[in-house]
C-alpha positions as a Markdown table, in Angstrom:
| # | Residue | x | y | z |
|---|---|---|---|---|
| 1 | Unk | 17.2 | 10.4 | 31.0 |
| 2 | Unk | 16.5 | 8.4 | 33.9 |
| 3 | Unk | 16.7 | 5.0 | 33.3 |
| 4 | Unk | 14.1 | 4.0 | 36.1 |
| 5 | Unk | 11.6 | 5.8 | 34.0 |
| 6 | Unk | 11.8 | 2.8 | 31.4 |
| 7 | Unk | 10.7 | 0.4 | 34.1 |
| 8 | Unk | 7.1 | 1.3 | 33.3 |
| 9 | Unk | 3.6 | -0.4 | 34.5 |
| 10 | Unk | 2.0 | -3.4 | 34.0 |
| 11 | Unk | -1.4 | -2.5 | 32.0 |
| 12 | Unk | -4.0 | -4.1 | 29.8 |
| 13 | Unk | -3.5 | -2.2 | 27.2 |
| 14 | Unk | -2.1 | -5.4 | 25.2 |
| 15 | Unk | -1.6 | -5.0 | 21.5 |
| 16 | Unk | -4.7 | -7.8 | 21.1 |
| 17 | Unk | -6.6 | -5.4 | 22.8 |
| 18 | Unk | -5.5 | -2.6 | 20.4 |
| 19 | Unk | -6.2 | -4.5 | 17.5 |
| 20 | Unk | -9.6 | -5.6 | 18.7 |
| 21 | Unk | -10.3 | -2.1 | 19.7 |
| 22 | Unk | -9.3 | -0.9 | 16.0 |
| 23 | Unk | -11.5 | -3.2 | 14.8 |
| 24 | Unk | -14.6 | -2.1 | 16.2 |
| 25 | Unk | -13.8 | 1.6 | 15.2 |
| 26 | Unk | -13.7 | 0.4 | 11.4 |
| 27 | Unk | -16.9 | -1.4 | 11.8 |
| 28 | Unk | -18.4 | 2.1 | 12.6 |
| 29 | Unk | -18.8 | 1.2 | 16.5 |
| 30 | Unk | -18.5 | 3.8 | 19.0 |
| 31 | Unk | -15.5 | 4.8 | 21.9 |
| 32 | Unk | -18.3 | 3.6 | 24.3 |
| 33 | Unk | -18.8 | 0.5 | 22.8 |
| 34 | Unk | -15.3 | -0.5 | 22.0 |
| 35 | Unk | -15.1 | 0.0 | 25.3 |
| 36 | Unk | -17.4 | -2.8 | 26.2 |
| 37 | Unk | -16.4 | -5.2 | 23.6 |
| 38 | Unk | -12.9 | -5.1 | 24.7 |
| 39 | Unk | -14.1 | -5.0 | 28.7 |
| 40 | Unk | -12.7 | -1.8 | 29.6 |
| 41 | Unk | -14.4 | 1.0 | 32.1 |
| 42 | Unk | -14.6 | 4.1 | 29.9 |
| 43 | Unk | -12.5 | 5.4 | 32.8 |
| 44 | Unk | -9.6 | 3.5 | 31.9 |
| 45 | Unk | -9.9 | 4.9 | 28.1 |
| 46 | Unk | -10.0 | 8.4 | 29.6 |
| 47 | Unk | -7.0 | 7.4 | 31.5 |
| 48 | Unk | -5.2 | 6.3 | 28.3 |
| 49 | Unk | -6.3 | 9.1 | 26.1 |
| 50 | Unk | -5.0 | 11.6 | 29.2 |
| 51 | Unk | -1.6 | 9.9 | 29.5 |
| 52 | Unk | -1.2 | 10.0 | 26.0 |
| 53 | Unk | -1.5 | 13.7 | 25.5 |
| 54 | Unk | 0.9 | 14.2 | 28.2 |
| 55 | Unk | 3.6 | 11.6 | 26.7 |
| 56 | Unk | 3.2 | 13.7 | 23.5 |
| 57 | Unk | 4.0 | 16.7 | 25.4 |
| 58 | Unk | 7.3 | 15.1 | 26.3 |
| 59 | Unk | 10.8 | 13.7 | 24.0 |
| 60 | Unk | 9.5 | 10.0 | 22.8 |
| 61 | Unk | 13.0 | 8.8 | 24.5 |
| 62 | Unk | 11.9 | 10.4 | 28.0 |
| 63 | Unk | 8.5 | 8.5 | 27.4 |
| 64 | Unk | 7.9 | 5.0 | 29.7 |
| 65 | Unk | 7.0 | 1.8 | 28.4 |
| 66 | Unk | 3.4 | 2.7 | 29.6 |
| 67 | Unk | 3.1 | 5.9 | 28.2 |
| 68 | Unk | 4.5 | 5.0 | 24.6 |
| 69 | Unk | 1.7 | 2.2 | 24.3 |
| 70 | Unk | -0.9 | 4.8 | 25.3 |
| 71 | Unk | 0.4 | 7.1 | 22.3 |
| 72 | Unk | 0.6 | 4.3 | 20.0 |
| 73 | Unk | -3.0 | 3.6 | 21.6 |
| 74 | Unk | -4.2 | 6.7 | 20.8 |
| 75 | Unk | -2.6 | 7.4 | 17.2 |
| 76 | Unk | -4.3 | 3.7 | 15.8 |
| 77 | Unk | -7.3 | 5.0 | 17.2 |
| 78 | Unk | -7.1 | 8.2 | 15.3 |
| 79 | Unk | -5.9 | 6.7 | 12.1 |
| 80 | Unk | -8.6 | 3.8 | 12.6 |
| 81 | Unk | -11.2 | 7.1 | 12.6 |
| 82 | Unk | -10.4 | 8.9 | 9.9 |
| 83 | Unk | -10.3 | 5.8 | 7.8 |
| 84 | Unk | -13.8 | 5.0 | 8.8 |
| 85 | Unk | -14.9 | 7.8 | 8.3 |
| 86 | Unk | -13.7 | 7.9 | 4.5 |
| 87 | Unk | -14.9 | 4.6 | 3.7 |
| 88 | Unk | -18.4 | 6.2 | 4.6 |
| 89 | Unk | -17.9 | 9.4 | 2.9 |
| 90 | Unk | -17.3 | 7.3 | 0.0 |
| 91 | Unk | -20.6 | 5.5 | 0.3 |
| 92 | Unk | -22.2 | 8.8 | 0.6 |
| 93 | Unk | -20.7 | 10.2 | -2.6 |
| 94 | Unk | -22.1 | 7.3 | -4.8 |
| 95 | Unk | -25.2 | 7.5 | -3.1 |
| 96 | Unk | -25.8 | 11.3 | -3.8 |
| 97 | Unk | -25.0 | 10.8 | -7.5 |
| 98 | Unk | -28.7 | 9.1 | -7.8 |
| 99 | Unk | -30.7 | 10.7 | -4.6 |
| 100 | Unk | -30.6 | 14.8 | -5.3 |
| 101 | Unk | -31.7 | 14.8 | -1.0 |
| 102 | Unk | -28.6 | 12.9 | -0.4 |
| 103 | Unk | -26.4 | 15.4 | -2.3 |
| 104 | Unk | -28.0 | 18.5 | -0.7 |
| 105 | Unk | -27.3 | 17.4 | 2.7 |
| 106 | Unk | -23.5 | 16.8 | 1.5 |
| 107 | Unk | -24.0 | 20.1 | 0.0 |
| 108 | Unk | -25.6 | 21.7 | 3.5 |
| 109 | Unk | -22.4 | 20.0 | 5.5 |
| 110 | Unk | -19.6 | 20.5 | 3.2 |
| 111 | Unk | -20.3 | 24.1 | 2.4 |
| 112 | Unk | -23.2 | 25.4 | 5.0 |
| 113 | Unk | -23.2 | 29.1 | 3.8 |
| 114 | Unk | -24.4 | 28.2 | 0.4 |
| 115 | Unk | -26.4 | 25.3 | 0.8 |
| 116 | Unk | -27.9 | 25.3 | 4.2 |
| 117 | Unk | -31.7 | 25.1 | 4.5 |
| 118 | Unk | -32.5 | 28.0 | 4.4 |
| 119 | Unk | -30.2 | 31.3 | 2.9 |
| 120 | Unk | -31.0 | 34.8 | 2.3 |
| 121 | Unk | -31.2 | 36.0 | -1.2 |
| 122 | Unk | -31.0 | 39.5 | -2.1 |
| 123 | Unk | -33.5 | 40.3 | -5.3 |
| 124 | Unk | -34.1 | 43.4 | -7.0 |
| 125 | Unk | -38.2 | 43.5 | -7.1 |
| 126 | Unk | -38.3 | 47.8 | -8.4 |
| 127 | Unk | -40.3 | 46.2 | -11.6 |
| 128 | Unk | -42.9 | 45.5 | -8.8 |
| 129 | Unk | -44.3 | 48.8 | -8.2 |
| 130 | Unk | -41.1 | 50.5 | -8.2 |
| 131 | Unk | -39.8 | 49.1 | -5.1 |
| 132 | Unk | -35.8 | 48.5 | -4.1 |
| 133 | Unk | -34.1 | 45.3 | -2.9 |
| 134 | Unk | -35.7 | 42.5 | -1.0 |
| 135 | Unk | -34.2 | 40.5 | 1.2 |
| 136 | Unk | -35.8 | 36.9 | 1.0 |
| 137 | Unk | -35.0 | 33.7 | 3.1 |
| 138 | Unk | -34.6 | 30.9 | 0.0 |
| 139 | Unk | -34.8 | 26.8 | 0.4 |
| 140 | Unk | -31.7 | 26.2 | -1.6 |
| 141 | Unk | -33.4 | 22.3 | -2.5 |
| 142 | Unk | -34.8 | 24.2 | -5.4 |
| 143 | Unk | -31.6 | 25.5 | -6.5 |
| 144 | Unk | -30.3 | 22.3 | -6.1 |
| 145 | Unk | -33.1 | 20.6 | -8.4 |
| 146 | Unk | -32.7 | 23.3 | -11.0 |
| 147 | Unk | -28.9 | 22.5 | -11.0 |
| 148 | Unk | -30.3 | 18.6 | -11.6 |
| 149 | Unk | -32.0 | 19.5 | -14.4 |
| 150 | Unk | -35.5 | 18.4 | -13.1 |
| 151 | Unk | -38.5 | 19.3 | -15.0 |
| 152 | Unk | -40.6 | 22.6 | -14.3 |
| 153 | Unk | -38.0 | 24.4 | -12.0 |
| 154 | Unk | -37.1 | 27.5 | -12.1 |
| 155 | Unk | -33.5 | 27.8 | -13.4 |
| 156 | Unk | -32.0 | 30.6 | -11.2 |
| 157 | Unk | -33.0 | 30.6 | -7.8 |
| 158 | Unk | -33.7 | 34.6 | -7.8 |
| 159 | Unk | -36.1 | 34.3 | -10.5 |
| 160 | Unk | -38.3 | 32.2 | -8.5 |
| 161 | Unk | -38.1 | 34.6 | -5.2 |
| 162 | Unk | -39.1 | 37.6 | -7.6 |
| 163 | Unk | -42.1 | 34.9 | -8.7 |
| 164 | Unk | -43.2 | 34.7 | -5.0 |
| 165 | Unk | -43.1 | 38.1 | -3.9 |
| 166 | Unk | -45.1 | 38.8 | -6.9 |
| 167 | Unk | -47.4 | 36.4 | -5.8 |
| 168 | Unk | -47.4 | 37.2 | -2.2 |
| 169 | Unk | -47.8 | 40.8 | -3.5 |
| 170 | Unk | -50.6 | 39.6 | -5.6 |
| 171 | Unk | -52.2 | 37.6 | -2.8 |
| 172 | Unk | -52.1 | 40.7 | -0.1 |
| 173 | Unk | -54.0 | 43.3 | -2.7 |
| 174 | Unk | -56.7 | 40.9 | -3.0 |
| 175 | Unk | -57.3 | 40.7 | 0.7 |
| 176 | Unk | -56.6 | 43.8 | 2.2 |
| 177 | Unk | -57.4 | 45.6 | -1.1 |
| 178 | Unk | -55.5 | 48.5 | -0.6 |
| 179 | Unk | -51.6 | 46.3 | -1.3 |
| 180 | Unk | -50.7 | 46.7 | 2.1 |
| 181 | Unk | -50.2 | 44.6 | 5.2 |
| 182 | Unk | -48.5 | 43.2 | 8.2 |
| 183 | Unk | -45.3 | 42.0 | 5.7 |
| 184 | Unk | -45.5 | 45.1 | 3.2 |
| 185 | Unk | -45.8 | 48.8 | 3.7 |
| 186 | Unk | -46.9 | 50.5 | 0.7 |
| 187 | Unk | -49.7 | 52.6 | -1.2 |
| 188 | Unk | -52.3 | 50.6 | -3.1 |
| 189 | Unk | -50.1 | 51.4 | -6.4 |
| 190 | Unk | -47.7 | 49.5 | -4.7 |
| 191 | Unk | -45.0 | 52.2 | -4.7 |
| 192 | Unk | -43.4 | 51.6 | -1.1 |
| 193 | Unk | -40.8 | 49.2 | -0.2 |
| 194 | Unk | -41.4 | 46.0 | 1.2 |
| 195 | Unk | -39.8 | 43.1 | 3.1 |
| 196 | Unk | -41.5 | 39.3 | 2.4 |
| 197 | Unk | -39.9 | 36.5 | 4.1 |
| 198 | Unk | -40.5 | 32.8 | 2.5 |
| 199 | Unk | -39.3 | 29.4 | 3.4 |
């Protein structure tokens, strides 16, 4: 190790600023406006943030002065985020336990491929004029409400897509009169197969 590489820079990164900067973070405030409530160019963050990744790159006994403050910089800032973030998460969760909209958007971001807005749901329709498999686009907020118990749903989200084709089936008899159009393609005994798309 050189020892000239201990000598280091004189910087504002002071650990009052570091605290101050923490500080904002766990009152939910942005990089940018840390930034400006400590009264540092967003540049000189950048800089930080770029000297620690290099530092970290390096043996913590080869680091400067300079460049271990920018690490321990960077690591309260990280910490300082992901404990923000669970103190809101936590608001979230006892929010959703009374507001059904507030748990399926938790739903939508935790697990996206089964509670997104909108997800496609295979259903078997042949008791509908003998046709095969439909592929339907469901909104999973009634799945969501039958799971909640509310009164009136549908208890299994398939059973209510086999409802609506029937009565989108239903509906395109009665104006085309002959059970076909621009969604279906099928006889008027509604033998052929169709595909329906809801939302």
């Amino acid at each position: 190790m050189n020892p000239n590489n201990r000598l280091g820079r004189k910087t504002a990164l002071t650990p009052e600023l570091v605290d101050t900067f923490v500080k904002c973070l766990l009152g939910a405030c942005t990089i940018k406006t840390a930034c400006q409530v400590v009264g540092i160019a967003r540049g000189t963050f950048s800089l930080w943030q770029r000297t620690a990744k290099q530092a970290w790159e390096v043996e913590a006994e080869d680091r400067t002065p300079y460049q271990d403050k920018c690490c321990n910089f960077m690591t309260a800032i990280m910490e300082a985020e992901g404990r923000i973030k669970r103190n809101l998460l936590a608001v979230s969760v006892n929010s959703a336990r009374t507001d059904p909209r507030m748990a399926l958007r938790m739903l939508a971001q935790r697990w996206p491929d089964e509670y997104s807005p909108t997800r496609n749901v295979n259903v078997n329709i042949g008791g509908i004029g003998g046709g095969g498999g439909t592929g339907v686009v469901m909104d999973p907020r009634e799945k969501l409400r039958a799971i909640l118990g509310e009164p009136g749903v549908l208890h299994d989200a398939e059973v209510l897509a086999h409802a609506e084709i029937q009565k989108r089936l239903v509906e395109s008899g009665k104006h085309n009169g002959n059970g076909t159009n621009g969604h279906t393609n099928g006889n008027g005994n509604g033998n052929g197969n169709g595909s329906l798309t809801t939302v």
